[in-house]
TORFI-301672 format. One record per residue: residue number from 1; y, z, x of N, C-alpha, C, CB in turn. Coordinates in Angstrom, 1 decimal. Glycine has a CB too. Layout:
! residues N
 num    n.Y    n.Z    n.X   ca.Y   ca.Z   ca.X    c.Y    c.Z    c.X   cb.Y   cb.Z   cb.X
 NUM      Y      Z      X      Y      Z      X      Y      Z      X      Y      Z      X
...
//
This chain:
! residues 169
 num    n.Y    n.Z    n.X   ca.Y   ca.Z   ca.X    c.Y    c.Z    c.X   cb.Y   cb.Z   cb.X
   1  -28.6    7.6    4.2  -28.8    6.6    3.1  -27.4    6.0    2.7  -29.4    7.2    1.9
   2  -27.2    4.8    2.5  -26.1    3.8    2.2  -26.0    3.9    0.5  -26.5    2.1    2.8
   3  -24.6    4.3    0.1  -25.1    3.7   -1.4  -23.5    3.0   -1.7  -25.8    5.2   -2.8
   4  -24.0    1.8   -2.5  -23.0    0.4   -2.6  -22.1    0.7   -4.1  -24.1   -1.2   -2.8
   5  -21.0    1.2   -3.6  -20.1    0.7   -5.1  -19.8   -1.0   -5.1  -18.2    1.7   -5.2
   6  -20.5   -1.5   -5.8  -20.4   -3.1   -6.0  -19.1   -2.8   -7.1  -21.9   -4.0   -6.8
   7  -18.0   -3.6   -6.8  -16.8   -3.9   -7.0  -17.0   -4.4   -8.6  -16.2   -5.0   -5.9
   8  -18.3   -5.4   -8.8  -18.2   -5.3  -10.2  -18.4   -4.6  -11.5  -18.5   -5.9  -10.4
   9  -18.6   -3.4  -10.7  -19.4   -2.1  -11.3  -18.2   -1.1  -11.6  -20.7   -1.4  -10.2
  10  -16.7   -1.4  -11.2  -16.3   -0.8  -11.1  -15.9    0.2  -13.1  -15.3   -1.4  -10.0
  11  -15.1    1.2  -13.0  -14.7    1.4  -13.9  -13.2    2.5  -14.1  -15.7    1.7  -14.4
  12  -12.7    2.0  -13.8  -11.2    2.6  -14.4  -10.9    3.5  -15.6  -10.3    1.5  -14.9
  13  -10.7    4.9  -15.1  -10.2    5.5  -16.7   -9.1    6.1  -16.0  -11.4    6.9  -17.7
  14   -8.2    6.5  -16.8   -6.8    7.2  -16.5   -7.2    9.0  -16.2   -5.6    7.0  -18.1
  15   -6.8    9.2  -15.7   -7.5   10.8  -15.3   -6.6   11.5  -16.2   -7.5   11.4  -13.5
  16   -7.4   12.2  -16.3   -6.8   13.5  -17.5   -5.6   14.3  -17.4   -7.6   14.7  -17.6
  17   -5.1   14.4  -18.1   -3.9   15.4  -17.9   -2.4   15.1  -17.8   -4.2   16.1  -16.8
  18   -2.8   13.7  -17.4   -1.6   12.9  -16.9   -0.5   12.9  -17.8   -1.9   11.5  -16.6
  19    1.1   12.6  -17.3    2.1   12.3  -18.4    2.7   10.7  -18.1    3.5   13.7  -18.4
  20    3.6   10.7  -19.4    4.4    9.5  -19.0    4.9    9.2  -17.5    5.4    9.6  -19.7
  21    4.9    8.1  -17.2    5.5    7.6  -15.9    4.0    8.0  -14.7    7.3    8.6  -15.5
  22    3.4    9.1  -14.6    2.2    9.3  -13.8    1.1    8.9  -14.4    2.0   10.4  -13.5
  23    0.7    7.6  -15.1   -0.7    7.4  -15.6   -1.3    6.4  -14.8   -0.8    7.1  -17.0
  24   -1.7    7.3  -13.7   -3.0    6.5  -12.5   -4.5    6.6  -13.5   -3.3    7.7  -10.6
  25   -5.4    5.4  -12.5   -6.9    5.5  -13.4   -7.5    5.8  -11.9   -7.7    3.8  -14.4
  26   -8.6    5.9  -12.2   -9.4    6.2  -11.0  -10.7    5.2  -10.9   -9.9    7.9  -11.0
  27  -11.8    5.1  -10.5  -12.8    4.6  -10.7  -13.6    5.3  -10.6  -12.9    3.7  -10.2
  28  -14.7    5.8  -11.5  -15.3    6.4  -12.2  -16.8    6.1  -11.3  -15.2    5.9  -13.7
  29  -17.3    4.9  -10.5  -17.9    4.8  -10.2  -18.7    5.4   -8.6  -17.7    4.0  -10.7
  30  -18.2    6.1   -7.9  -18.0    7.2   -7.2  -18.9    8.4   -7.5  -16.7    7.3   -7.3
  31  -18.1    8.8   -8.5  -18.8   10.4   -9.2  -20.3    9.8  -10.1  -17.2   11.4  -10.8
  32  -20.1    8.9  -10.4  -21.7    8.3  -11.5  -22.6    7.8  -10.7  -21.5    6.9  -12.6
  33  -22.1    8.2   -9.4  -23.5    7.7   -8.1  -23.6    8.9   -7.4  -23.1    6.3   -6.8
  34  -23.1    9.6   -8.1  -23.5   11.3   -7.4  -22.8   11.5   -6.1  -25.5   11.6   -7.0
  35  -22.1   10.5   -5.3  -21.5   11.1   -4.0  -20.8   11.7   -4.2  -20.9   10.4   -3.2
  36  -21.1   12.9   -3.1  -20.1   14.2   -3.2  -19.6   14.5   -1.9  -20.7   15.5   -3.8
  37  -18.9   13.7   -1.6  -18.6   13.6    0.1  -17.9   15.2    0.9  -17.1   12.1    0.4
  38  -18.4   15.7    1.6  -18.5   17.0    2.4  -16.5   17.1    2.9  -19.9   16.8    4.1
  39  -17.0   15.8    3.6  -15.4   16.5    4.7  -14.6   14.9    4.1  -15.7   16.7    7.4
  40  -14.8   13.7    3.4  -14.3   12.4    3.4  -14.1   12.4    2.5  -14.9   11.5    3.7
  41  -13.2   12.8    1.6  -13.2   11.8    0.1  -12.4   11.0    0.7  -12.6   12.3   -1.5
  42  -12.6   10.5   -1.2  -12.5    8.2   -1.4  -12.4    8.7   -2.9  -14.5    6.6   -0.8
  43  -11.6    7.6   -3.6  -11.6    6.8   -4.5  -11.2    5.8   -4.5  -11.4    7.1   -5.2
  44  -10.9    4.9   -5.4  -10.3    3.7   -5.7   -9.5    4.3   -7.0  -11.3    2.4   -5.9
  45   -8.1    3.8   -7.1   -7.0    4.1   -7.5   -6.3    2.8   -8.2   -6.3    4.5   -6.4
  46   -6.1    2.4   -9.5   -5.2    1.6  -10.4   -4.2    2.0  -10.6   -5.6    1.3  -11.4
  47   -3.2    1.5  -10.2   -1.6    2.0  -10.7   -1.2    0.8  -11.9   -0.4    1.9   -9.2
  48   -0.8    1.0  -12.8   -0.5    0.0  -13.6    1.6   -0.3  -13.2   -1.0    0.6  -15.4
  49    1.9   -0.9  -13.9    3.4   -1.4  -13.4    4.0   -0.4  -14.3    4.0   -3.2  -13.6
  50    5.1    0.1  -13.8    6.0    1.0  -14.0    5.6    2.4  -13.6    6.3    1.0  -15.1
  51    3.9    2.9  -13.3    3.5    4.0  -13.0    4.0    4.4  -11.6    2.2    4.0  -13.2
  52    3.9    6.1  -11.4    3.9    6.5  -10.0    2.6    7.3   -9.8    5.2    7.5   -9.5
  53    2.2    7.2   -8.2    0.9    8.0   -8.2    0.4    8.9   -8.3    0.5    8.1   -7.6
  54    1.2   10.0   -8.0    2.0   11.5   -8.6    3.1   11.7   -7.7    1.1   12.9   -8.5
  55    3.7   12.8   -8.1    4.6   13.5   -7.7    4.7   13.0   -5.9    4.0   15.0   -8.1
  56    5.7   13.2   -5.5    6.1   13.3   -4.0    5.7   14.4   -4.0    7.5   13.0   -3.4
  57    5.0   13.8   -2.3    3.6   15.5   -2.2    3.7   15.1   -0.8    1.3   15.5   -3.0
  58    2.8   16.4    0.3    2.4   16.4    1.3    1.2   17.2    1.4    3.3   16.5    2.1
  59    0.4   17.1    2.2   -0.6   17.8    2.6   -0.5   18.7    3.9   -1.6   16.9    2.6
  60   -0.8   20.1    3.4   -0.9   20.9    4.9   -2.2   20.4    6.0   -1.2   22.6    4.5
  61   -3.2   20.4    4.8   -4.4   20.3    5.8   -5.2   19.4    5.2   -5.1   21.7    5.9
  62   -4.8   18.0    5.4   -5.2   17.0    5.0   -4.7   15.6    5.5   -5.1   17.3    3.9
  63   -5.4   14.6    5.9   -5.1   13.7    6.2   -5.4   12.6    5.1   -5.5   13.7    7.4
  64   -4.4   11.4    5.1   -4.9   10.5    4.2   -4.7    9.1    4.6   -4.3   10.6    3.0
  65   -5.4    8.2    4.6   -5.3    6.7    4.6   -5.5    5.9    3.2   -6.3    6.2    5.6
  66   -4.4    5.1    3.1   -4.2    4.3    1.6   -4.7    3.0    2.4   -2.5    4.3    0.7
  67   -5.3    1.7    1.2   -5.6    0.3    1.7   -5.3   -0.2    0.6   -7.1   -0.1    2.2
  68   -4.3   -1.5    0.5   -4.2   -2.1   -0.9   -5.1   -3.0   -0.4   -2.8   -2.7   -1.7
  69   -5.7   -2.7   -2.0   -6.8   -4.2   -2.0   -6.1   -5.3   -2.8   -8.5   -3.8   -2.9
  70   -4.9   -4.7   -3.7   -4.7   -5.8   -4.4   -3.8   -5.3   -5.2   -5.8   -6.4   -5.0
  71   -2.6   -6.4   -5.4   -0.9   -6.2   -5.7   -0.3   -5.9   -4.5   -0.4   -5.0   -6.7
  72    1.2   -5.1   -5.3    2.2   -4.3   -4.4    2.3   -3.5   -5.1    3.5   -4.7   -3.9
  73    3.0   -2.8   -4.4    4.0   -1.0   -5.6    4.9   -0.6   -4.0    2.1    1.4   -6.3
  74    5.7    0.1   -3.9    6.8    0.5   -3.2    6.2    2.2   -3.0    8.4    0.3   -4.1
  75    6.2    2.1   -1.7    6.1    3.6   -0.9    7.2    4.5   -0.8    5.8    3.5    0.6
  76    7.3    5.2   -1.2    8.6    6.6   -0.9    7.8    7.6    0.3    8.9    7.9   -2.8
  77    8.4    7.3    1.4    8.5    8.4    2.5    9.9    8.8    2.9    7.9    7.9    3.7
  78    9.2    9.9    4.0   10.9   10.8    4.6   11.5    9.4    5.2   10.8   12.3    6.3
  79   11.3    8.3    5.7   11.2    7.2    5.9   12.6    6.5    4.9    9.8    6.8    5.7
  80   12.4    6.7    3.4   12.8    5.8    2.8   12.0    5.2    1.5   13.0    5.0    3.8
  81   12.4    3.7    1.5   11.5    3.0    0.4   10.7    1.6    1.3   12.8    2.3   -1.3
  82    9.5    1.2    1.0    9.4    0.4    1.4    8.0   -0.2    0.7    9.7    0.5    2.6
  83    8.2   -1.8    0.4    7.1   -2.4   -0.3    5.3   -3.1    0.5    7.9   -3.5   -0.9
  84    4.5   -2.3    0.3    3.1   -2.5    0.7    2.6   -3.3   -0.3    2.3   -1.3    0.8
  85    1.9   -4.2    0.5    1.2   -5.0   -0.3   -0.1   -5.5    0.2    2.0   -6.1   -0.6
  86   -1.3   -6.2   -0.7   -2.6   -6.3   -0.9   -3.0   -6.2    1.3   -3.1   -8.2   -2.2
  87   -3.6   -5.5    1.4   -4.2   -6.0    3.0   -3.3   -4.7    3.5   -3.7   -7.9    3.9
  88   -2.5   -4.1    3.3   -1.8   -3.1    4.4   -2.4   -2.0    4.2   -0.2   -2.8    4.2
  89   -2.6   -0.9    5.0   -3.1    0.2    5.5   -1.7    1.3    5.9   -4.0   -0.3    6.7
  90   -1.9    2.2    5.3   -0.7    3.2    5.2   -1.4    4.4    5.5    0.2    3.3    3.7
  91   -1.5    4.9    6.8   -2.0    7.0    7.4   -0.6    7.3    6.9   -2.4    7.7    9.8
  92   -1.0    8.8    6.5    0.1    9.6    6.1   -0.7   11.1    7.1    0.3    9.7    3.9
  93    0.0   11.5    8.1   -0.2   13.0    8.9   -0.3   14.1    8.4    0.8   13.3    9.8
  94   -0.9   15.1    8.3   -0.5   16.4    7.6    1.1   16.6    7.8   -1.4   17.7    8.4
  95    1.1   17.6    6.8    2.6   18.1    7.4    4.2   17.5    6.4    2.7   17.4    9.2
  96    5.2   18.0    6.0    6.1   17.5    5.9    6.4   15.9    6.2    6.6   18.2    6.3
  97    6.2   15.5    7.5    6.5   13.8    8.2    5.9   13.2    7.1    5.6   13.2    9.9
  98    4.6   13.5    6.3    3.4   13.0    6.0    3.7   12.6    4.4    2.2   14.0    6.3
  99    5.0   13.4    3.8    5.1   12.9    2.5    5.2   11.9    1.7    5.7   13.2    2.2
 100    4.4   11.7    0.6    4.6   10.1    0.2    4.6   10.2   -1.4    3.3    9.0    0.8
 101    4.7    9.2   -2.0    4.7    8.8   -3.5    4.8    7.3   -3.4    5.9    9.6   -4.4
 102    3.6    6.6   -4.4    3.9    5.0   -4.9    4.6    5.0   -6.2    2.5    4.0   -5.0
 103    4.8    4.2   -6.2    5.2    3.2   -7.8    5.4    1.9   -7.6    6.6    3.6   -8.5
 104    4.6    1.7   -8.7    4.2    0.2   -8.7    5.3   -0.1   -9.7    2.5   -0.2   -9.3
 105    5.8   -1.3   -8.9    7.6   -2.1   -9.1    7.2   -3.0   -9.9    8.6   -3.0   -7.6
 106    5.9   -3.7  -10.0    5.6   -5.6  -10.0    5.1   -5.7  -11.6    3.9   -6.4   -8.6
 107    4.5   -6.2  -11.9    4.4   -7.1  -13.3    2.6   -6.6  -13.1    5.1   -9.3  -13.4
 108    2.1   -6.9  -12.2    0.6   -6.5  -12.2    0.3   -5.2  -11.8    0.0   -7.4  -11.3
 109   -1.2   -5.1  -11.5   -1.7   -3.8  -11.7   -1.8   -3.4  -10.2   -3.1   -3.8  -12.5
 110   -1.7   -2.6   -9.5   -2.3   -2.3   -8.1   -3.3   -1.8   -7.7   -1.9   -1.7   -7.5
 111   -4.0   -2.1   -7.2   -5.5   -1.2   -6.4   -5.2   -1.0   -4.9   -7.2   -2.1   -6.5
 112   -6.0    0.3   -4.9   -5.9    0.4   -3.1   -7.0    1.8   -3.5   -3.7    0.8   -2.0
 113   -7.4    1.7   -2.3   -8.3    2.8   -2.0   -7.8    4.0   -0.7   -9.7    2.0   -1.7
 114   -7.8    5.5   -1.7   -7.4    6.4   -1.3   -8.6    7.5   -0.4   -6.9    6.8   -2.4
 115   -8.0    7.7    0.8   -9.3    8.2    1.2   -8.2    9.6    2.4  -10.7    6.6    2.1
 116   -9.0   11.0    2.1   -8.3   11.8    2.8   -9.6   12.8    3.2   -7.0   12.3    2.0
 117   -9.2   13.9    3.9   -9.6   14.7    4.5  -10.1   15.6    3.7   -8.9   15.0    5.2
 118  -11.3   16.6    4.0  -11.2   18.4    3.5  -12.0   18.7    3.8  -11.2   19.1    2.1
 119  -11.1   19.9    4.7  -12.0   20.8    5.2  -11.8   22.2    5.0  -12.0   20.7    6.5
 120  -12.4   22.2    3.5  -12.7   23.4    2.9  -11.3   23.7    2.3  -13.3   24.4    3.8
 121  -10.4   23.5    2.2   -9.2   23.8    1.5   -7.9   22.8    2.0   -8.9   25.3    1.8
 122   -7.0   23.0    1.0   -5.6   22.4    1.7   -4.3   23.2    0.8   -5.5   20.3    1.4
 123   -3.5   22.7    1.1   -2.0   23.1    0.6   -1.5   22.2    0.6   -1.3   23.9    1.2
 124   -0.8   21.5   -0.9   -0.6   20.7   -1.2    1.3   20.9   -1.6   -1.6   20.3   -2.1
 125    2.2   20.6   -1.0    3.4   21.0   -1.3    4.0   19.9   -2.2    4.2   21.3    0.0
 126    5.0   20.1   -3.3    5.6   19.1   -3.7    7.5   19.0   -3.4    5.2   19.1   -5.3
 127    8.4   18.6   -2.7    9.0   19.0   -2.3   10.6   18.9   -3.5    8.7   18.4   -0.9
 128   10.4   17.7   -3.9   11.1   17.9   -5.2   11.4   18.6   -6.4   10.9   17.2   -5.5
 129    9.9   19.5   -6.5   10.2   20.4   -7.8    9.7   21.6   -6.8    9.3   20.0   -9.7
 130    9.2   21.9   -5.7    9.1   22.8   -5.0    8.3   23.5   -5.6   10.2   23.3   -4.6
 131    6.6   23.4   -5.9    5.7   23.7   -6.0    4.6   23.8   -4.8    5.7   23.2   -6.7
 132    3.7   23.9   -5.3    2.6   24.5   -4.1    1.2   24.4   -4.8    2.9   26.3   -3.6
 133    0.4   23.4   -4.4   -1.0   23.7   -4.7   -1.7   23.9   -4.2   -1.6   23.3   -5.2
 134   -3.0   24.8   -4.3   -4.0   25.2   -3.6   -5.7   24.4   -3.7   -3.8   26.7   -4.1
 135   -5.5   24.1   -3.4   -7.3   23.2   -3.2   -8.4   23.5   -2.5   -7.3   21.9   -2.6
 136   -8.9   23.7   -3.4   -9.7   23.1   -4.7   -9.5   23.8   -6.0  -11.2   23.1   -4.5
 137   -8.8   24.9   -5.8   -9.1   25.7   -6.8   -7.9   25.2   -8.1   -9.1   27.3   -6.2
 138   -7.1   24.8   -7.3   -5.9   24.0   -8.5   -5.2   25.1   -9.0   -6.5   23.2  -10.0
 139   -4.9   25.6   -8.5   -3.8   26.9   -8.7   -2.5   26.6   -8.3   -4.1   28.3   -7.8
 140   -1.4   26.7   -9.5   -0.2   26.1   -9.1    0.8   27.0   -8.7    0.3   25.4  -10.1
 141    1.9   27.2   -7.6    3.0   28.2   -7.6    3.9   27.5   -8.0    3.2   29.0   -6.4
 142    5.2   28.3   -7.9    6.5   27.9   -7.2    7.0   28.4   -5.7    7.5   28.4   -8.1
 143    6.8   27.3   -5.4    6.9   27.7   -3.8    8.3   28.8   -3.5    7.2   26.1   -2.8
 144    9.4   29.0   -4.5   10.7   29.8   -4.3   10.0   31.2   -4.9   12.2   29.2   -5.3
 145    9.1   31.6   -5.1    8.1   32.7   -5.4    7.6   33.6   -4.6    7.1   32.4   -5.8
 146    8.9   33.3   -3.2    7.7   34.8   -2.0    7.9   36.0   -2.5    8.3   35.2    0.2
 147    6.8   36.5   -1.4    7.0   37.9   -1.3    6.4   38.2   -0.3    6.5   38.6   -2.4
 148    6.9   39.7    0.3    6.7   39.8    1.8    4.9   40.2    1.4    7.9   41.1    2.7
 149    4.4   40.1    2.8    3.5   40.7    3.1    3.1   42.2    2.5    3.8   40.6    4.2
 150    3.5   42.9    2.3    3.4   44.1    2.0    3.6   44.8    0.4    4.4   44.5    2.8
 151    4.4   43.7   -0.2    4.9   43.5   -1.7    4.0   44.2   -2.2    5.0   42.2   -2.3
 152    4.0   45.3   -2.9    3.0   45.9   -4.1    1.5   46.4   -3.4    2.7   44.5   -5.3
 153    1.8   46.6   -2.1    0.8   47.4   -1.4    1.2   49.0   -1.1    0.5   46.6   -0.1
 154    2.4   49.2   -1.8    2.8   50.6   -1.6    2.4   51.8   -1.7    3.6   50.9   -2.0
 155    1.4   51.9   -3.2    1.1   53.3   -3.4   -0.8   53.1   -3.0    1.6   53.9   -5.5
 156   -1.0   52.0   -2.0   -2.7   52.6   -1.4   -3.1   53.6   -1.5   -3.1   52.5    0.0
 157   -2.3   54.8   -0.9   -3.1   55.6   -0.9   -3.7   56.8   -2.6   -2.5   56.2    0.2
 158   -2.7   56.4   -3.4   -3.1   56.3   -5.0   -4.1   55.6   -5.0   -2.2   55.7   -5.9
 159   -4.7   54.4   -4.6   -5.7   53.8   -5.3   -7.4   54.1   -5.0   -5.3   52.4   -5.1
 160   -6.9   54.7   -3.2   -8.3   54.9   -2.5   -8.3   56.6   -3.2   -8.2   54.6   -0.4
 161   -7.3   57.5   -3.6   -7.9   58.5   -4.8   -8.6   58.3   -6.1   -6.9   59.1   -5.4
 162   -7.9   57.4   -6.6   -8.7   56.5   -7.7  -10.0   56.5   -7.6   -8.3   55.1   -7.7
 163  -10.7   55.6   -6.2  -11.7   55.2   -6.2  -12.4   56.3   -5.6  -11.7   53.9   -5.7
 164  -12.1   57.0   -5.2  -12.5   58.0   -4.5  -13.3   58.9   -6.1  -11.0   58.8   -3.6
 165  -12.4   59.3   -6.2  -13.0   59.8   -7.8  -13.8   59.1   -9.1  -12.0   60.2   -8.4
 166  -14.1   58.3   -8.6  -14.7   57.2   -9.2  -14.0   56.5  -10.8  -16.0   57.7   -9.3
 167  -12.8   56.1  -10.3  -11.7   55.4  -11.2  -11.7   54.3  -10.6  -10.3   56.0  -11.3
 168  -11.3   53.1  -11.6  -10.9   52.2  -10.9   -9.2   52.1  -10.8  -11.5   51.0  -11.5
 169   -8.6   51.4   -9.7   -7.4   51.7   -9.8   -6.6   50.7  -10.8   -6.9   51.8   -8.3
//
């Protein structure tokens, strides 16, 4: 079954949570038609002037294609800076190569439509404040936060007594 987001139907709200300098909107009209796309998301994306889209990010396990439909804003990749405008098409690769961030430079508003990958999870790195998100579940680290493999797995065999005796450990 086909179902039509008519363009004049659209609706813009700023998505939650957001702070100064990151206040993107989304279009609302997507989720109010019940599509819940498996392996494809999509939305459509308003950047207003002076905003960025978020954070400089990359995706582990995720691919994305951006389309302006309308304005400019300036791309930040490992690349550099460089200005997209209404009609260009921008793939970003999994992986580090793949990092990006907009901000809209111009006096008007931007639209483009965001559309990426999921297959069942991703890892979302930020490489500037060196964070780490986990998707879907939205769990944030600090990526400078390892720990080996083994970390705090030392006294097992304490815990399988525990349970053994019917304790929890």
């Amino acid at each position: 079954m086909a179902t039509i987001l008519k363009s004049d139907q659209r609706n813009f709200q700023e998505e939650a949570g957001k702070i100064d300098n990151f206040r993107l909107s989304t279009d609302l009209s997507r989720k109010k038609s019940g599509i819940t796309p498996q392996n494809l998301n999509f939305d459509m994306r308003l950047l207003h002037p002076g905003q960025f889209s978020a954070p400089y990010h990359f995706h582990r396990n995720a691919e994305e294609l951006f389309m302006v439909v309308s304005g400019s804003m300036t791309l930040r990749s490992p690349d550099g800076l460089e200005i997209v405008t209404s009609g260009d098409i921008i793939f970003f690769e999994m992986g580090e190569s793949g990092s990006h961030q907009f901000f809209n430079h111009g006096t008007e508003p931007c639209t483009y439509l965001d559309i990426r990958t999921f297959v069942g999870y991703d890892v979302c790195e930020f490489p500037d404040s060196g964070k780490m998100l986990l998707v879907p579940s939205y769990e944030l680290f600090n990526k400078g936060a390892k720990s080996g493999y083994f970390e705090g797995e030392e006294n097992i065999l304490e815990k399988w007594r525990q349970l053994k005796d019917g304790k929890r450990p």
